[in-house]
C-alpha positions as CSV (number, residue, x, y, z in Angstrom):
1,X,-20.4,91.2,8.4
2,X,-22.9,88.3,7.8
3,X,-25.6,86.9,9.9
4,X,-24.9,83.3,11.0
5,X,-27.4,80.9,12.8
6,X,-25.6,78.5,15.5
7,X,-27.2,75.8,17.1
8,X,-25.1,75.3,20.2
9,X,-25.8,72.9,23.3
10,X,-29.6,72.8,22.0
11,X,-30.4,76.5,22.1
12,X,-30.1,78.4,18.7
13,X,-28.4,81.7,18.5
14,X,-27.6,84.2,15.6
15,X,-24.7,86.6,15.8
16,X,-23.2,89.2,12.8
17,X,-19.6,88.2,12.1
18,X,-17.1,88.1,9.9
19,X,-17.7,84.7,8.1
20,X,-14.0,83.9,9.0
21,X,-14.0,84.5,12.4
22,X,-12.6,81.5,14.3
23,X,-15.9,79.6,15.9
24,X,-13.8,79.9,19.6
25,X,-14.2,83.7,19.3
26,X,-18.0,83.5,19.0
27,X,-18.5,80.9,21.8
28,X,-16.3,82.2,24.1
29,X,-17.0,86.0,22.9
30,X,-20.4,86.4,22.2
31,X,-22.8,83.6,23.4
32,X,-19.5,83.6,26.5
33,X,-19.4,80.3,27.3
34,X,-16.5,79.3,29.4
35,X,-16.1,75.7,28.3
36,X,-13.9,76.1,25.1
37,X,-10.4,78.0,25.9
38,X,-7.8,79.6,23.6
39,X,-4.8,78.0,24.2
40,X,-2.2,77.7,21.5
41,X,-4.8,79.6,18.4
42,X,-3.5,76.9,16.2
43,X,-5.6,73.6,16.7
44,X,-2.6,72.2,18.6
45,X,-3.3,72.4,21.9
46,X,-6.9,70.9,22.2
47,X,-7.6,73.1,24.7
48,X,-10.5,74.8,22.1
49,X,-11.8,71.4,21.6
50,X,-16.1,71.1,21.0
51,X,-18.0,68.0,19.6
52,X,-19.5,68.7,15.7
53,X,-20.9,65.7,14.0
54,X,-19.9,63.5,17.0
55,X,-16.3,64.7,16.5
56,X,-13.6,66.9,18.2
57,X,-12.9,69.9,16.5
58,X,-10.9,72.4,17.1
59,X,-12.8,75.6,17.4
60,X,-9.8,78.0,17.2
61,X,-9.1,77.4,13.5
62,X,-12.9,76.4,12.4
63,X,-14.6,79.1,11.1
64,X,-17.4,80.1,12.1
65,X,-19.2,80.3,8.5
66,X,-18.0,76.5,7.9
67,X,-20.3,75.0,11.0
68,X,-23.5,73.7,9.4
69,X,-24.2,71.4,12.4
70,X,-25.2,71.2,16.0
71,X,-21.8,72.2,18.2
72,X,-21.7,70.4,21.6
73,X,-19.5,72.7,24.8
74,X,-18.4,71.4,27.5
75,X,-21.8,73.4,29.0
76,X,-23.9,71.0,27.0
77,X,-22.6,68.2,28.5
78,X,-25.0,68.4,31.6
79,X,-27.8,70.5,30.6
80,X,-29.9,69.6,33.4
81,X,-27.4,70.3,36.1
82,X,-26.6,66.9,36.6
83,X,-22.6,66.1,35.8
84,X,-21.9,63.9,32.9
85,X,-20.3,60.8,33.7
86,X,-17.0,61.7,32.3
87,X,-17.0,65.1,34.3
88,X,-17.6,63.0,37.5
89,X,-15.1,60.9,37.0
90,X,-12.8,63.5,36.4
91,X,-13.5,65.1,39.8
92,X,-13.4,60.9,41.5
93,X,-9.6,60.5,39.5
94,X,-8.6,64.1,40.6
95,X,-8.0,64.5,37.1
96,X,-7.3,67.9,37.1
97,X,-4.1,70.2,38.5
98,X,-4.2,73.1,36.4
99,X,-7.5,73.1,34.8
100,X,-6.4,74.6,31.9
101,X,-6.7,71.3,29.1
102,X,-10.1,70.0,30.6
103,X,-12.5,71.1,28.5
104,X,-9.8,69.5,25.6
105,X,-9.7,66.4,27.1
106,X,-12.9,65.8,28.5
107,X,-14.6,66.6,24.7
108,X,-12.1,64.6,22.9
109,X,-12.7,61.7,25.5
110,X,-16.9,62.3,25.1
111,X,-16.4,61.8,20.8
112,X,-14.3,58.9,22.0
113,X,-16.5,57.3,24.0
114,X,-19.3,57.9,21.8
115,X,-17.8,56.1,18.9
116,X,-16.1,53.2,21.1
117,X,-18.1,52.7,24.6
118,X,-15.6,50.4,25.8
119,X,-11.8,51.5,24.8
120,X,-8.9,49.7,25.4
121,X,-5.3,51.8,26.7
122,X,-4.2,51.8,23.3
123,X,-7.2,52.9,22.4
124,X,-7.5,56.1,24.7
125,X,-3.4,56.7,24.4
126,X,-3.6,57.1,20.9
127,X,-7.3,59.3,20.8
128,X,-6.0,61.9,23.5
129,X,-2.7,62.0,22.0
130,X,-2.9,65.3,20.8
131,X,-4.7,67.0,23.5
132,X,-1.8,68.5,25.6
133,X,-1.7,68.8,29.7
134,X,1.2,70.8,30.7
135,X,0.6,69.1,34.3
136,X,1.0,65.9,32.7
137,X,-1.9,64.2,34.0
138,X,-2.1,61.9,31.4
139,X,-2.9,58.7,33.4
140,X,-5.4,60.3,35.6
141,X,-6.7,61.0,32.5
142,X,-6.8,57.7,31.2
143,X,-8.4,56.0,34.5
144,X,-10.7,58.8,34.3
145,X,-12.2,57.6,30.9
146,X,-12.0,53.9,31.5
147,X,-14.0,55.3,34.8
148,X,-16.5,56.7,32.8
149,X,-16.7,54.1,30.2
150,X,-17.8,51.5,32.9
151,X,-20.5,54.2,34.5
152,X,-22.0,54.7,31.2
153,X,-22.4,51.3,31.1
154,X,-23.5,50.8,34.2
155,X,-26.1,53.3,33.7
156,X,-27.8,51.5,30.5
157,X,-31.3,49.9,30.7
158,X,-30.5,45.6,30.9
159,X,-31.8,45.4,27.1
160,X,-29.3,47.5,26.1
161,X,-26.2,45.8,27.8
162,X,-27.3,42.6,26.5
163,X,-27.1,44.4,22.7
164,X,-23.3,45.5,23.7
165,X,-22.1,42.2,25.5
């Protein structure tokens, strides 16, 4: 057992674990968020999926000893209460059947829209490709980000959508 310091979602927390104990265990496990799911225990799925570094990762086959960096859940996306625009559009498009892929989709769709604020089809097709939805909601998904993409721009001060125009 070793003790390992996470920051996660802006609060700092220190568990004693085996340093190869998949990060999804400890989330879900210890500190019990509900964000992050186990779905396939593979890094298939996506449905484990948290944002490291501004990326999606797969927290079912990270280990825990190999995070050196802030980890954003699904729970850290509205910190304040207040619903991120992505998880509002997801509830506008009726995005989810199921439920059971959300947290997937919605992360991989925030470290998307971090890195390109304005994505094109392709763009989103090819980015969410891997994150499966057995309900096939895939272009609820899709109007969903575009939704949010305009929302988060919408929501920027007029200096900064002059910089991105």
């Amino acid at each position: 057992m070793s003790r390992i310091t996470l920051k996660v979602n802006g609060s700092t927390h220190t568990v004693d674990v085996e340093p190869a104990t998949p990060l999804l265990y400890i989330l879900r496990n210890d500190l019990r968020l509900q964000g992050p799911r186990f779905g396939c225990g593979l890094g298939q799925c996506g449905a484990c999926t948290v944002i490291i570094n501004g990326a999606a990762v797969r927290s079912c086959i990270l280990p825990v000893s190999s995070v050196k960096s802030e980890i954003t859940t699904l729970e850290g996306l509205s910190p304040n209460g207040r619903l991120h625009p992505l998880q509002q559009a997801w509830i506008d498009e009726q995005v989810p059947q199921c439920g059971f892929c959300q947290n997937g989709q919605i992360m991989t769709a925030k470290a998307m829209l971090d890195k390109i604020p304005h994505p094109t089809d392709a763009q989103i097709r090819e980015t969410m490709n891997a994150t499966l939805c057995r309900c096939m909601t895939y272009y609820r998904v899709q109007t969903a980000i575009k939704r949010a993409a305009q929302a988060i721009a919408d929501a920027q001060p007029p200096s900064a959508k002059e910089v991105v125009a």
